[in-house]
C-alpha positions as CSV (number, residue, x, y, z in Angstrom):
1,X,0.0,0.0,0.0
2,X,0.9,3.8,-0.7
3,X,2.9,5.0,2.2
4,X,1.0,8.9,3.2
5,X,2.2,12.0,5.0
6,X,-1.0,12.9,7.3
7,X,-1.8,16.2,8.0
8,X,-0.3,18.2,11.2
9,X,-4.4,19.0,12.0
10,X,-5.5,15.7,11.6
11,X,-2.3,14.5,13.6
12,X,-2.9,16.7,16.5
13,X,-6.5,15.9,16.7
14,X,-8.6,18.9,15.3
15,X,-11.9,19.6,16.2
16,X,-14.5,18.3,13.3
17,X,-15.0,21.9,12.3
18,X,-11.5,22.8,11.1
19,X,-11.1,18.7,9.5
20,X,-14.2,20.4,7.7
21,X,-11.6,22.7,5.5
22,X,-9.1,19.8,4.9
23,X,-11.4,17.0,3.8
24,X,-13.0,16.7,0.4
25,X,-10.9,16.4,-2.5
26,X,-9.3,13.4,-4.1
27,X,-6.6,13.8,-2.2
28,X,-8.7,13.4,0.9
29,X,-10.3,10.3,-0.5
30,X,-6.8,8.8,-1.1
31,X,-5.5,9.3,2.2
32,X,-8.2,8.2,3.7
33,X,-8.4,4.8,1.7
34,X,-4.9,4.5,2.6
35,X,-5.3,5.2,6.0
36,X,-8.1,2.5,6.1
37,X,-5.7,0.0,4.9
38,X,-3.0,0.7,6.9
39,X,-4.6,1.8,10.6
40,X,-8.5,0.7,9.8
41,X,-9.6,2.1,13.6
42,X,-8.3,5.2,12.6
43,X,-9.2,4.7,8.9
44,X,-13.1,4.2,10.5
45,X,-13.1,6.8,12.7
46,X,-11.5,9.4,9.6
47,X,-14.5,7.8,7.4
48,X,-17.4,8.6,10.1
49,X,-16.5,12.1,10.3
50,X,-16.1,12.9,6.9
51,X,-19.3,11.3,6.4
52,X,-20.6,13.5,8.7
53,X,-19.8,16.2,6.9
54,X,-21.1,15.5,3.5
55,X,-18.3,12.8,2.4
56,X,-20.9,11.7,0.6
57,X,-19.5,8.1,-1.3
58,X,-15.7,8.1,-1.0
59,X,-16.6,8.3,2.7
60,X,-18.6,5.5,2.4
61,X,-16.1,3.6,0.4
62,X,-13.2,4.6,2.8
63,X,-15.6,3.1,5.8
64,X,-16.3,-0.3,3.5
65,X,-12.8,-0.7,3.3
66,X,-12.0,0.2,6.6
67,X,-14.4,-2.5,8.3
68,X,-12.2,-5.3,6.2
69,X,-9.1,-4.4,8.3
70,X,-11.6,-4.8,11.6
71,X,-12.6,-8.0,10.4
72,X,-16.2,-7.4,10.0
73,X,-15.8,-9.0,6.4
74,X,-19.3,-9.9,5.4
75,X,-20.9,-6.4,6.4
76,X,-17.3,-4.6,4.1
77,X,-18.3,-6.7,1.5
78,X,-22.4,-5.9,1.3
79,X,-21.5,-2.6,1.7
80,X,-18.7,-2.5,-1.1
81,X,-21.3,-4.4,-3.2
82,X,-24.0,-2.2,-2.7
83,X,-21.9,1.0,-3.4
84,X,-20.4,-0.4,-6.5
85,X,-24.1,-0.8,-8.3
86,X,-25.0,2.5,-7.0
87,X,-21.9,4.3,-7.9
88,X,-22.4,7.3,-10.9
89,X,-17.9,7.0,-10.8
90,X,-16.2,5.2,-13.4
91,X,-15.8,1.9,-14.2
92,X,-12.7,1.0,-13.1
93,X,-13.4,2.5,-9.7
94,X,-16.6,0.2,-9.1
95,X,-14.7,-2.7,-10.0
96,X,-12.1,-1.9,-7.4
97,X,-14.9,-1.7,-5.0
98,X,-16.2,-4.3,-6.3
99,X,-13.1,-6.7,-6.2
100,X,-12.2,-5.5,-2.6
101,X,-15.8,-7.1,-2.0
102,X,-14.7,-9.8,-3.4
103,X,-11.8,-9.9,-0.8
104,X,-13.7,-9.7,1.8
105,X,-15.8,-13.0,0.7
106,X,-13.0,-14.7,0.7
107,X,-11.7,-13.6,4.1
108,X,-15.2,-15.2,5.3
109,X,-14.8,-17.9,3.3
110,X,-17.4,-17.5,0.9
111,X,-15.9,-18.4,-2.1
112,X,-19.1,-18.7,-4.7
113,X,-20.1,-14.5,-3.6
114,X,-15.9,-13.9,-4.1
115,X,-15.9,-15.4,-7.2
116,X,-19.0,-13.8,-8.9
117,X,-17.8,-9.8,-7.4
118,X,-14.5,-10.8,-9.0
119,X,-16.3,-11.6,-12.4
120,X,-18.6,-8.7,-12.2
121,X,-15.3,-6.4,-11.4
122,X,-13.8,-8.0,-14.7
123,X,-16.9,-7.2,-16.6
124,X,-16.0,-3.5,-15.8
125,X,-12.7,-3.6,-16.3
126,X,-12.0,-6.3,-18.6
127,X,-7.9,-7.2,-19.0
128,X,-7.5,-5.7,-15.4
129,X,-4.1,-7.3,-14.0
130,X,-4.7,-6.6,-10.4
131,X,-8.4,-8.2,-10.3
132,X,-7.2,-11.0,-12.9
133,X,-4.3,-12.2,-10.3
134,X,-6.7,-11.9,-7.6
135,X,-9.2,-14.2,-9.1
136,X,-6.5,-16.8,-10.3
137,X,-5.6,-16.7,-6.2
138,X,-9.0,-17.9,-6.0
139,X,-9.3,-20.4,-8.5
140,X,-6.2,-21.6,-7.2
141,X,-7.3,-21.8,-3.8
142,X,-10.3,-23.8,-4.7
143,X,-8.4,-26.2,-6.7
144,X,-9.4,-24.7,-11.0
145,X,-5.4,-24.8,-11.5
146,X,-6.0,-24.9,-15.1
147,X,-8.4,-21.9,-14.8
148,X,-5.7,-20.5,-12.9
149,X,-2.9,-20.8,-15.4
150,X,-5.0,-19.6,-18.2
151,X,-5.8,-16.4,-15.9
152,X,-2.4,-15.8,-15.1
153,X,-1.0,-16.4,-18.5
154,X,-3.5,-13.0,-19.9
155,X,-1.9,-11.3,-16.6
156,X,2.0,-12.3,-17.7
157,X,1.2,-11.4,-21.5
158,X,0.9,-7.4,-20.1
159,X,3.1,-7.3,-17.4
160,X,5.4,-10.4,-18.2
161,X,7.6,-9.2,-14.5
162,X,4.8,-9.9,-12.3
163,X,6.5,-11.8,-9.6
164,X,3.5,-12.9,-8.0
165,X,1.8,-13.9,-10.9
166,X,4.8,-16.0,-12.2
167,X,5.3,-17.5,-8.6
168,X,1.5,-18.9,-8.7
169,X,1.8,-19.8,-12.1
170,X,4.8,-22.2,-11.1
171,X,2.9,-24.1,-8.2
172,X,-0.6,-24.3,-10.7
173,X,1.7,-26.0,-13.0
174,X,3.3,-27.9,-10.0
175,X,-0.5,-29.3,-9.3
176,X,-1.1,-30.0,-12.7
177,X,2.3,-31.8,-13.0
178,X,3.6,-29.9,-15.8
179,X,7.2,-29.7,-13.7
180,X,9.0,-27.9,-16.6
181,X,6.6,-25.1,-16.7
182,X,6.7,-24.8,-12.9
183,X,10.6,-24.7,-13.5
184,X,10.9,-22.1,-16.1
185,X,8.6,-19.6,-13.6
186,X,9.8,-20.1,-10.5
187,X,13.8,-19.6,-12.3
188,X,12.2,-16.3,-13.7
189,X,10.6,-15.3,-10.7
190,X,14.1,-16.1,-8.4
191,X,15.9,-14.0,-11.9
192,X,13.5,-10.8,-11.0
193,X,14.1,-11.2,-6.8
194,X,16.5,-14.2,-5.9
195,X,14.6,-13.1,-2.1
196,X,11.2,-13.6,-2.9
197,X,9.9,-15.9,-0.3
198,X,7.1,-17.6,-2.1
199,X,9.2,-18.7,-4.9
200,X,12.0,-20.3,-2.9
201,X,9.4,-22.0,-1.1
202,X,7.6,-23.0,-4.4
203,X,11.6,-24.0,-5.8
204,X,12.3,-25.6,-2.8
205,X,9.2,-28.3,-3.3
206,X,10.5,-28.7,-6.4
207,X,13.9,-29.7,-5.7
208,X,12.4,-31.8,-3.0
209,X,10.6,-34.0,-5.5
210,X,13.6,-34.3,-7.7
211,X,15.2,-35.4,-4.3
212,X,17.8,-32.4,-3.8
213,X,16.8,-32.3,0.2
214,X,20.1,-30.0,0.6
215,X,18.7,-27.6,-2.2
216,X,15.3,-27.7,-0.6
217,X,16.7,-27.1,2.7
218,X,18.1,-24.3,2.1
219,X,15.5,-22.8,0.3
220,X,13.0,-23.3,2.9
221,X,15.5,-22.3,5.5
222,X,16.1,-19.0,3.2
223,X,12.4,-18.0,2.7
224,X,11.6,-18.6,6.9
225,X,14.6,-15.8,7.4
226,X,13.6,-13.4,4.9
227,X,9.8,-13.2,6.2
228,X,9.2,-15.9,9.7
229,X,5.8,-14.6,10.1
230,X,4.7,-15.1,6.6
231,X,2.2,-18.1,5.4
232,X,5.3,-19.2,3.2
233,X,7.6,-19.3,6.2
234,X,4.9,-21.6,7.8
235,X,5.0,-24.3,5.1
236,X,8.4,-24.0,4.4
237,X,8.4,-24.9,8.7
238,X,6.2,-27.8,8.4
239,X,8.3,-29.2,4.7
240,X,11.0,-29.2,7.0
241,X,9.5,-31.1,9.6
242,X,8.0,-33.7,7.6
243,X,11.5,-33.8,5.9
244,X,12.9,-34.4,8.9
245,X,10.6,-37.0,10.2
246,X,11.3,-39.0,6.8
247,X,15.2,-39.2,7.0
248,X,14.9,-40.4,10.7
């Protein structure tokens, strides 16, 4: 997320009259989406108020977004849903409302109202690479790796860097056990950031199945330093154990 410089009134606490002169531009409504992200009390809080004082809907959208970070995930995504079909913006900003809904679902668990706000975001914004990787997460996730390589293959034909999308392209091709396509990713994705923890833990199963344990180690051990509290730290942690427990 954008990093953002906050006001000195809004830092010291102003009363609600004088935040009245500073908020309402689009440079309000992108600090306060950011701040919603990053510090979503505060980002809540920041919403109400300018709400309060005619916000109007980038208040409301800054308070959607805002309740994902508070984990209230089904109310975000209603209200991200709802604000996206009533929305007179553009396009492309009701289907980032629309696929931030469709974040939400997930969160919850809800994967058949994820998938169909992702789809209706695409409709909007058709080719879109952010929504496109996030629904290939999703098909992914629920096990559609062909789906998944297909969706990340129109996402690598415009931005043919994408890290993340390479990464997951490997491990769908992993699952689908086409190991030289998992290979040729993961390489590029370790050629564009050798530190990228995903990918060493993706190259690190690889290696593992073509029975290089030191290699995997050592990837595994590598991705757990760079980022211990991240979900690929915690199966690189348990590749090791089970590792372990096999060679004893």
């Amino acid at each position: 997320m954008r990093r953002i410089l906050l006001s000195a009134a809004l830092a010291l606490g102003v009363s609600l009259p004088a935040a009245a002169e500073i908020i309402g531009g689009p440079e309000e409504y992108r600090v306060c989406l950011t701040l919603a992200k990053q510090k979503p009390e505060q980002g809540w809080e920041e919403a109400l108020a300018w709400q309060s004082l005619g916000g109007g809907e980038a208040a409301r959208h800054c308070a959607a977004v805002a309740l994902i970070g508070l984990g209230k995930y089904g109310e975000a995504a209603t209200r991200l849903e709802t604000l996206a079909n009533e929305s007179v913006r553009a396009d492309v900003v009701r289907a980032e409302m629309l696929a931030q809904a469709a974040q939400a679902w997930q969160m919850l668990g809800n994967i058949q109202r994820a998938d169909a706000a992702q789809r209706s975001a695409l409709i909007l914004s058709p080719g879109n690479p952010d929504i496109l990787l996030d629904h290939a997460v999703l098909l992914a996730q629920i096990a559609h790796y062909g789906e998944a390589v297909d969706v990340l293959s129109q996402v690598l034909r415009v931005q043919p860097n994408r890290i993340e999308a390479l990464t997951l392209r490997g491990s769908a091709f992993r699952y689908l056990d086409n190991l030289a396509g998992a290979e040729d990713d993961i390489n590029a994705a370790l050629k564009l950031d050798p530190e990228f923890p995903d990918a060493l833990l993706e190259r690190g199963i690889l290696r593992r199945m073509k029975g290089e344990d030191a290699g995997a180690r050592e990837d595994w051990l590598k991705a757990i330093d760079l980022a211990p509290e991240s979900s690929a730290a915690d199966t690189a942690r348990g590749n090791l154990e089970r590792m372990d427990i096999k060679q004893n």
